[in-house]
Z-matrix of the N, CA and C atoms (Angstrom, degrees):
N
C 1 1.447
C 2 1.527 1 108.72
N 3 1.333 2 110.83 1 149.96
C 4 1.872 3 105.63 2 -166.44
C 5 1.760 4 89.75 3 -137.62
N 6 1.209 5 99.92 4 138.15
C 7 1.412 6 128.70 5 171.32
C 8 1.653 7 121.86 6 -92.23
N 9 1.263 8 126.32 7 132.34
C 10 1.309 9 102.06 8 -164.31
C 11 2.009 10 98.42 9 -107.53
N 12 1.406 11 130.27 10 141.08
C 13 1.202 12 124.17 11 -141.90
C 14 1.757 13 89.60 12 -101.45
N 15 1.158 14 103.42 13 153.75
C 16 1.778 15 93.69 14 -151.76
C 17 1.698 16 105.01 15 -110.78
N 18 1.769 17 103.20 16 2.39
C 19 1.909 18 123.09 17 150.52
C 20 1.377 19 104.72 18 -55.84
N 21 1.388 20 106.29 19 -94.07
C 22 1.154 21 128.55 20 -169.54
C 23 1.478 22 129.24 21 -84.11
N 24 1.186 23 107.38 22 6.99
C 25 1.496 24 126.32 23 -169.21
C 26 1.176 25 110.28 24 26.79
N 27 1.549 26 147.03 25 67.25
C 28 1.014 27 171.60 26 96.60
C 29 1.750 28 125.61 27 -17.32
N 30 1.251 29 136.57 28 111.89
C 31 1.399 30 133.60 29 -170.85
C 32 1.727 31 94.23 30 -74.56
N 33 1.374 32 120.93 31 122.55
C 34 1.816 33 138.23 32 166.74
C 35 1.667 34 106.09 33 -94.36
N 36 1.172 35 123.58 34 127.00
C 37 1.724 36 114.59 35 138.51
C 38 1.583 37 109.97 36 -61.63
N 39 1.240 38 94.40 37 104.08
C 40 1.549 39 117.02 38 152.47
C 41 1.898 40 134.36 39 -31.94
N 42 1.619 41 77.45 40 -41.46
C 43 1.580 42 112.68 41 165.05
C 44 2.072 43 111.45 42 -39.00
N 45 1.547 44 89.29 43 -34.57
C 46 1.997 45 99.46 44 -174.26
C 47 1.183 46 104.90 45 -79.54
N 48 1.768 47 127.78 46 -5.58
C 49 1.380 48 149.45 47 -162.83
C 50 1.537 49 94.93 48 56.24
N 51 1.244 50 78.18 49 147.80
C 52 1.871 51 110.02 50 -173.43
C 53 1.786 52 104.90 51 -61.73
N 54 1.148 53 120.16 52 125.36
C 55 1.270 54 102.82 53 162.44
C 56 1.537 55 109.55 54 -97.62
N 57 1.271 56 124.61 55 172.25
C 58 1.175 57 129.73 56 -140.75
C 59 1.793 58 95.34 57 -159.71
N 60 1.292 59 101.22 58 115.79
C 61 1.764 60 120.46 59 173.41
C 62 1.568 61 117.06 60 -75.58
N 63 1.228 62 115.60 61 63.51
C 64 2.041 63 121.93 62 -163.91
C 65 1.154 64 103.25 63 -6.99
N 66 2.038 65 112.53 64 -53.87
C 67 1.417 66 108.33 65 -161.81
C 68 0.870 67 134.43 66 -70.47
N 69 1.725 68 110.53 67 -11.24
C 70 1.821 69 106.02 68 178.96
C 71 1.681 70 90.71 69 -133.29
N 72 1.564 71 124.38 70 5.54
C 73 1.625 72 118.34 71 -148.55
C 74 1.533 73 115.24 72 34.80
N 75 1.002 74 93.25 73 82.15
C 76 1.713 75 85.67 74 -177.46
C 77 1.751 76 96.97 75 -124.52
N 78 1.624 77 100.97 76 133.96
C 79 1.763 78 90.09 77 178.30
C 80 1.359 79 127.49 78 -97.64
N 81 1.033 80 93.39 79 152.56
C 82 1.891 81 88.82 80 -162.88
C 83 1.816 82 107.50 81 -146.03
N 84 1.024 83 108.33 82 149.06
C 85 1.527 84 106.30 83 179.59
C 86 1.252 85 121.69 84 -70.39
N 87 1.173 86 139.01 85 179.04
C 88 2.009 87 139.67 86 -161.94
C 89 1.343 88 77.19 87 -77.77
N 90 1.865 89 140.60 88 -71.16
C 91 1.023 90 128.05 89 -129.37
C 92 1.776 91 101.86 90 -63.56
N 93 1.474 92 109.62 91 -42.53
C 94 1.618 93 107.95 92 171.36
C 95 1.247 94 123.77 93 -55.86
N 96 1.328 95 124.05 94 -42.81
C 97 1.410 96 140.20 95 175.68
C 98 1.517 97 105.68 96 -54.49
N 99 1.080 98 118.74 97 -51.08
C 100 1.398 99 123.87 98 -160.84
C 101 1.687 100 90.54 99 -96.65
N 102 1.256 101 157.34 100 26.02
C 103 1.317 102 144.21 101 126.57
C 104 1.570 103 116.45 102 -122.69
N 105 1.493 104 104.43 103 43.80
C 106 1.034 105 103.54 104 168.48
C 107 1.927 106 126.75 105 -68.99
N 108 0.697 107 117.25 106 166.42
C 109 1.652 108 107.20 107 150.26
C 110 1.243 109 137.22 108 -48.38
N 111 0.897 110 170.13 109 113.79
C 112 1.662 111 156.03 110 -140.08
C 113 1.456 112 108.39 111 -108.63
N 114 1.170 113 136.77 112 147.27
C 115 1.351 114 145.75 113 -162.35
C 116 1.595 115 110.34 114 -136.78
N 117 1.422 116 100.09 115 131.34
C 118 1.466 117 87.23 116 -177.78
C 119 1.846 118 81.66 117 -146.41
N 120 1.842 119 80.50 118 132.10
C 121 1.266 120 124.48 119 -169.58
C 122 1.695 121 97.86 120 -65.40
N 123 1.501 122 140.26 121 130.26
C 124 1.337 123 126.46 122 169.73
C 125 1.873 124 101.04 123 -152.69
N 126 1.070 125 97.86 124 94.83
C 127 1.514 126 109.80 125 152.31
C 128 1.741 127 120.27 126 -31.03
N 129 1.787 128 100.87 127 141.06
C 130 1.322 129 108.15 128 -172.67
C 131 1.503 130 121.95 129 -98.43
N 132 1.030 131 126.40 130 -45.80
C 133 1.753 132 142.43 131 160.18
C 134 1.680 133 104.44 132 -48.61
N 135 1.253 134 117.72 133 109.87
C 136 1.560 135 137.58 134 171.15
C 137 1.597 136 111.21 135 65.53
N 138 1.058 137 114.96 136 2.95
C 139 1.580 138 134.20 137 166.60
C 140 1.432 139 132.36 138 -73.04
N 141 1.932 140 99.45 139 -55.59
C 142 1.206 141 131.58 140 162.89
C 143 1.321 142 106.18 141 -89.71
N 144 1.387 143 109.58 142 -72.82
C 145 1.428 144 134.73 143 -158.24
C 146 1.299 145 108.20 144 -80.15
N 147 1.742 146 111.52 145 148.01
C 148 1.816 147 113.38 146 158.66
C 149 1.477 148 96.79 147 -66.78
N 150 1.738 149 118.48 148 132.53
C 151 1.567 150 135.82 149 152.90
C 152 1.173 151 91.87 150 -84.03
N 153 1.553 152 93.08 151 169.75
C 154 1.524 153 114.16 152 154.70
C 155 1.521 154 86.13 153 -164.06
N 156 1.011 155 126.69 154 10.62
C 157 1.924 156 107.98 155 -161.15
C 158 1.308 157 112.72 156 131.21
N 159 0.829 158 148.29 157 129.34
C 160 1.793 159 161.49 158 137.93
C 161 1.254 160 82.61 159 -23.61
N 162 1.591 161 96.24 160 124.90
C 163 1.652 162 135.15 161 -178.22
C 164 1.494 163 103.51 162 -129.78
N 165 1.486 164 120.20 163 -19.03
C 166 1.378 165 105.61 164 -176.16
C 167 1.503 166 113.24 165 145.59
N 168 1.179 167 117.41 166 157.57
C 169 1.833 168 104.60 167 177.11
C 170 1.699 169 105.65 168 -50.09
N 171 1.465 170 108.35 169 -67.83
C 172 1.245 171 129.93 170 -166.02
C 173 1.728 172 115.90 171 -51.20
N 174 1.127 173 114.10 172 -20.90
C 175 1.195 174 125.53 173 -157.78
C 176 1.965 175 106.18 174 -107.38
N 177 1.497 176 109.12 175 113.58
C 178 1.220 177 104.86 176 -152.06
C 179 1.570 178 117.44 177 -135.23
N 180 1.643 179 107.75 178 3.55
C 181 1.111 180 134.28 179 164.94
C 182 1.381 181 110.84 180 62.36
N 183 1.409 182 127.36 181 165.18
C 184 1.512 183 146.98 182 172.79
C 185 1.273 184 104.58 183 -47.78
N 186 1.632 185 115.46 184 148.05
C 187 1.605 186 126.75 185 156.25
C 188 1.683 187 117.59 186 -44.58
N 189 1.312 188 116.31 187 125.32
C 190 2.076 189 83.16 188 179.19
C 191 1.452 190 85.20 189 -100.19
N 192 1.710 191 111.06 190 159.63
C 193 1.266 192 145.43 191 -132.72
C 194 1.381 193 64.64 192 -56.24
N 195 1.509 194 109.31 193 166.25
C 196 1.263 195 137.82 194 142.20
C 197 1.630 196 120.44 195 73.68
N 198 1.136 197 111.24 196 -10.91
C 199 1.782 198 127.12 197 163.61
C 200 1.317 199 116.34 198 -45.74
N 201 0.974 200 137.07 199 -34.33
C 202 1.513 201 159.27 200 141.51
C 203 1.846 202 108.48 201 -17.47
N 204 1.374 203 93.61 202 -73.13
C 205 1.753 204 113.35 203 -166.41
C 206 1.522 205 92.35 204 -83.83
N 207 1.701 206 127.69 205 -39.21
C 208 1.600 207 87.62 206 -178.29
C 209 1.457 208 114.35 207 -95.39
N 210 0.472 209 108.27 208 7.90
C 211 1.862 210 113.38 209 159.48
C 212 1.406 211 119.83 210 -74.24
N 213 1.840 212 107.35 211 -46.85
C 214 1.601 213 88.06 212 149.13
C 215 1.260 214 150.15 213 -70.41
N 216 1.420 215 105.22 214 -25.51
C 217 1.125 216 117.27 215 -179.82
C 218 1.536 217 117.58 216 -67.36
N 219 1.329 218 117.25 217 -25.36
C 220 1.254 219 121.21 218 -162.43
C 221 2.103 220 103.58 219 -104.51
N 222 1.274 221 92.63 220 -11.60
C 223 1.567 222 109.22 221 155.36
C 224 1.749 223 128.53 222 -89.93
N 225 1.488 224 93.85 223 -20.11
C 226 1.840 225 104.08 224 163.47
C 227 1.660 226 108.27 225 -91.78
N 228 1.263 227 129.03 226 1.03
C 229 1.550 228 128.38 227 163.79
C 230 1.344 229 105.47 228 -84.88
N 231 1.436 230 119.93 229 -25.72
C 232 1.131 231 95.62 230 -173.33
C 233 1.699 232 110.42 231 118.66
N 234 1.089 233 122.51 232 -11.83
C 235 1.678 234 136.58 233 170.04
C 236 1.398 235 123.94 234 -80.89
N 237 1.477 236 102.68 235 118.56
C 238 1.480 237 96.39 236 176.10
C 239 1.465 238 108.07 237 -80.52
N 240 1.623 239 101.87 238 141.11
C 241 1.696 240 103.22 239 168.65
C 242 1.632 241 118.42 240 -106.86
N 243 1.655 242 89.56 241 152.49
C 244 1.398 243 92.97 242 -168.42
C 245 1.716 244 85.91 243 -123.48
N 246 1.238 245 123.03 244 145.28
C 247 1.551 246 125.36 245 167.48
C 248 1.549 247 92.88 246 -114.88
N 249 1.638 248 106.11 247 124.01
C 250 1.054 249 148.40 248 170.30
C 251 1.743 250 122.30 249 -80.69
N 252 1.449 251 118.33 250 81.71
C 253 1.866 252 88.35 251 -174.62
C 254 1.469 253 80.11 252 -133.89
N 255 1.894 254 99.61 253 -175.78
C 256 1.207 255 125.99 254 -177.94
C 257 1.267 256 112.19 255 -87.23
N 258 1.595 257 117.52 256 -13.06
C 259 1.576 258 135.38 257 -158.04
C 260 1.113 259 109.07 258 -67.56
N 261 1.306 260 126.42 259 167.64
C 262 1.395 261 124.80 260 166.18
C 263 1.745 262 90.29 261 -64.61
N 264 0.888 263 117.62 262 164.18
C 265 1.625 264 136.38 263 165.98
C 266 1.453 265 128.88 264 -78.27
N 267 1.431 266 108.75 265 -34.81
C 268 1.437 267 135.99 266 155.06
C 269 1.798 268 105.68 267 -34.23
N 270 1.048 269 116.83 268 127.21
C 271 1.695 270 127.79 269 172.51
C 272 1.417 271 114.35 270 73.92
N 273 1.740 272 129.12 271 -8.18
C 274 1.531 273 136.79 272 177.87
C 275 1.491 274 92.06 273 -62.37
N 276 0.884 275 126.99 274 -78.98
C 277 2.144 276 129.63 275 177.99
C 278 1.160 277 99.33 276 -17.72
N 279 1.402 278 89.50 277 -64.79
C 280 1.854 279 87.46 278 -165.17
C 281 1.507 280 124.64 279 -44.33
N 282 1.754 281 98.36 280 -53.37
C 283 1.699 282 114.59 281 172.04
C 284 1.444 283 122.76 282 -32.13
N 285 1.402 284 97.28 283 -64.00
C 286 1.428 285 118.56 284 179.17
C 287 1.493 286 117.70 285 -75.61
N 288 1.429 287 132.84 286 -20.91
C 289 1.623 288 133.20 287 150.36
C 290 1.660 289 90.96 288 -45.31
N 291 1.327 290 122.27 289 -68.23
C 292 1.769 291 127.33 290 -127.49
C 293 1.367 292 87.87 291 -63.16
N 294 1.539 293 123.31 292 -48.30
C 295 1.383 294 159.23 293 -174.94
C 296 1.251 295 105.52 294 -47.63
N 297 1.134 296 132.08 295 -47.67
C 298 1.640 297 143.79 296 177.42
C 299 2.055 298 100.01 297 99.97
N 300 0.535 299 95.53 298 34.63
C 301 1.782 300 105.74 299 -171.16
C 302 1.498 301 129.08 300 -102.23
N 303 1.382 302 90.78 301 -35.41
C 304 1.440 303 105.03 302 -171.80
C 305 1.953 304 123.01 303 -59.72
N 306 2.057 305 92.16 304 -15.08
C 307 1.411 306 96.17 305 -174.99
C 308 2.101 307 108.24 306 -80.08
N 309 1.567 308 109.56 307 7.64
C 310 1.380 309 122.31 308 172.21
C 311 0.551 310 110.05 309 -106.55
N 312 1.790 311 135.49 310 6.50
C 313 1.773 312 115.28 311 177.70
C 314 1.438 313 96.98 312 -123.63
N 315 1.411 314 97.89 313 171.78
C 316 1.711 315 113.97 314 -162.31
C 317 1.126 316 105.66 315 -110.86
N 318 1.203 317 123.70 316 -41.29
C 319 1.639 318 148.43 317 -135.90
C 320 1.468 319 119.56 318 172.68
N 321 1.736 320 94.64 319 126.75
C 322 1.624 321 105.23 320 -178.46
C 323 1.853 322 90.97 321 -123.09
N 324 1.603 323 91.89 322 127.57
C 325 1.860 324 104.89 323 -175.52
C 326 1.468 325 88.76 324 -134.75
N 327 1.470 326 109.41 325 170.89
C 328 1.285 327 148.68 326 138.23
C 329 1.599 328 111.06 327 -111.80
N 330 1.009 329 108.08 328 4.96
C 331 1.368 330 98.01 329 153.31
C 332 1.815 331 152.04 330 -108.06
N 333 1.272 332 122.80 331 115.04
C 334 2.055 333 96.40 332 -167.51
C 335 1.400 334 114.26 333 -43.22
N 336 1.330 335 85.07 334 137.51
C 337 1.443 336 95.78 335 167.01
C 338 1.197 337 115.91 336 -137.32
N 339 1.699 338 118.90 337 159.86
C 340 1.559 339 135.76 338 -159.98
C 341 1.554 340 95.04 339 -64.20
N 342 1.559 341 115.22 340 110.99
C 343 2.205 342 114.66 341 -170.38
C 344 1.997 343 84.70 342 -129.08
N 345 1.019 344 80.10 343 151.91
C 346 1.462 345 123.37 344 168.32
C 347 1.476 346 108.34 345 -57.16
N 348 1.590 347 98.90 346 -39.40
C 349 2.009 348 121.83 347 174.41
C 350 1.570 349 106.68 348 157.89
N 351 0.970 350 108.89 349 144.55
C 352 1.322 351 116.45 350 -171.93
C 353 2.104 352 102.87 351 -105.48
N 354 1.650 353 88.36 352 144.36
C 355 1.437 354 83.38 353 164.37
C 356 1.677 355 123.07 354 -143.19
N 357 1.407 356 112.62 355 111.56
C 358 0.932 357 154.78 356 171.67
C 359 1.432 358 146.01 357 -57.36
N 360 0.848 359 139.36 358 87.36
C 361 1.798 360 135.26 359 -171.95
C 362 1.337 361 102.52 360 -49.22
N 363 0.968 362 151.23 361 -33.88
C 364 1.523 363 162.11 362 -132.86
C 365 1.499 364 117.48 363 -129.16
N 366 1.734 365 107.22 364 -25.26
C 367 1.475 366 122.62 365 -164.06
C 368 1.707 367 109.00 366 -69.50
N 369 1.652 368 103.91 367 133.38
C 370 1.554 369 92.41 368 167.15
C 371 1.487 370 106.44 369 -147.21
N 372 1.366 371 94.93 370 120.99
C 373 1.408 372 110.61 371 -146.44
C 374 2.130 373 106.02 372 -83.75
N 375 1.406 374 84.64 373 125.97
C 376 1.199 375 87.18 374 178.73
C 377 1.732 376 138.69 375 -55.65
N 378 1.048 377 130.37 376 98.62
C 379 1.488 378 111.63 377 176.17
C 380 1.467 379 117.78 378 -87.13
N 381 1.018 380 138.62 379 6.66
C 382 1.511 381 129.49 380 170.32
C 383 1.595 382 118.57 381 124.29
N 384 1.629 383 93.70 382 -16.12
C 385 1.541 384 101.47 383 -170.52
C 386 1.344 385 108.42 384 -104.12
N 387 1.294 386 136.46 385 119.08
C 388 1.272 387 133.17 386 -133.80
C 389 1.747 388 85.51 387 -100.85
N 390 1.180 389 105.50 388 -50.02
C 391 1.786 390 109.59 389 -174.09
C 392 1.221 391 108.50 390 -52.42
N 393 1.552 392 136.86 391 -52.66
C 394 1.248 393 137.12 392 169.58
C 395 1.382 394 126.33 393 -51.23
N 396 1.473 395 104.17 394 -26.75
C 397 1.548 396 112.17 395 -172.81
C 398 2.314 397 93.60 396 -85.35
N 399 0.766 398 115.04 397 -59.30
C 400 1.605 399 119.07 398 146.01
C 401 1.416 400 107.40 399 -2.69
N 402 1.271 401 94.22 400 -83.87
C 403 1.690 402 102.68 401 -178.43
C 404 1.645 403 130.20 402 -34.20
N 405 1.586 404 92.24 403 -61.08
C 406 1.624 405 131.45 404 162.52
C 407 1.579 406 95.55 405 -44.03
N 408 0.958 407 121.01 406 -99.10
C 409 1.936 408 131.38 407 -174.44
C 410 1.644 409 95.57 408 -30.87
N 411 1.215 410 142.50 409 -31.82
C 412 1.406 411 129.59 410 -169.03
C 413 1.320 412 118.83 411 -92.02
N 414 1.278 413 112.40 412 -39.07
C 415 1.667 414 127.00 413 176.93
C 416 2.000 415 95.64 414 -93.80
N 417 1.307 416 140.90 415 16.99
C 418 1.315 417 141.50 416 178.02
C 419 1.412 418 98.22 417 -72.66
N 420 1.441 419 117.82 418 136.90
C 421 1.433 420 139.27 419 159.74
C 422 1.345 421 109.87 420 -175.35
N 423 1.904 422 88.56 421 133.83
C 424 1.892 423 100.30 422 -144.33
C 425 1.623 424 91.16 423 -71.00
N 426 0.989 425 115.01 424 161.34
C 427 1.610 426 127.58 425 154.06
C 428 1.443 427 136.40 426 -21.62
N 429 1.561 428 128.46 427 -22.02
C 430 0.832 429 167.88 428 -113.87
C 431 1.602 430 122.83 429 -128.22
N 432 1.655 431 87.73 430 -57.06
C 433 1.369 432 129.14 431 -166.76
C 434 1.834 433 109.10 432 -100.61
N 435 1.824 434 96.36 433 -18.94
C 436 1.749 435 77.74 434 -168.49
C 437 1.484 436 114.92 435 -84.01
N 438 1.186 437 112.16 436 173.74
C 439 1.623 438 109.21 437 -179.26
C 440 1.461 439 109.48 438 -70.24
């Protein structure tokens, strides 16, 4: 059975399983899939921003140093960015307009989406070893928080 790829409109065996674009599910063949743009997932709370704690919807804190430059930088490689938060979504544009930022991002979700790798204040990245990762999750305290 052949799928027709909805880039390049190209007929795929399906048979290779469909790959699938999270952000819109859209199906597309390996050769599209595999030159896509690359996306890298980056959280907004202590990522972008100085945390200290949930202050409030509205309340969304300062750039921390240098949020600015890697956002460009990671938009002069060639990566689309997606900012990833838990937040309402409401006022992130805005932040990042006031911020001068907004001309590096692609996409503001609360939802996962298919990334290249995500980066995270909170993230602890799995290597395979479930006991170590255990370990990791028990002694965890974000950056933020340490003395």
């Amino acid at each position: 059975m052949f799928e027709i790829c909805t880039f390049c409109q190209q007929p795929y065996d399906n048979g290779e399983r469909v790959k699938a674009n999270f952000v819109g599910r859209t199906k597309m063949c390996y050769k599209c899939y595999n030159q896509q743009q690359r996306v890298i997932a980056i959280d907004f709370d202590a990522t972008l921003t100085k945390y200290s704690g949930w202050k409030g919807e509205d309340y969304k804190g300062e750039p921390l140093e240098g949020a600015k430059d890697f956002l460009r930088e990671l938009n002069d490689l060639g990566f689309r960015i997606f900012i990833v938060t838990s937040r309402p979504l409401k006022g992130i544009d805005n932040w990042l307009k006031q911020h001068d930022m907004s001309k590096y991002v692609d996409k503001i979700t609360n939802l996962k989406v298919a990334a290249y790798c995500y980066v995270d204040d909170r993230a602890i990245n799995f290597s395979g070893d479930y006991n170590k990762t255990i370990e990791i999750i028990k002694n965890f305290i974000p950056y933020y928080k340490k003395p």
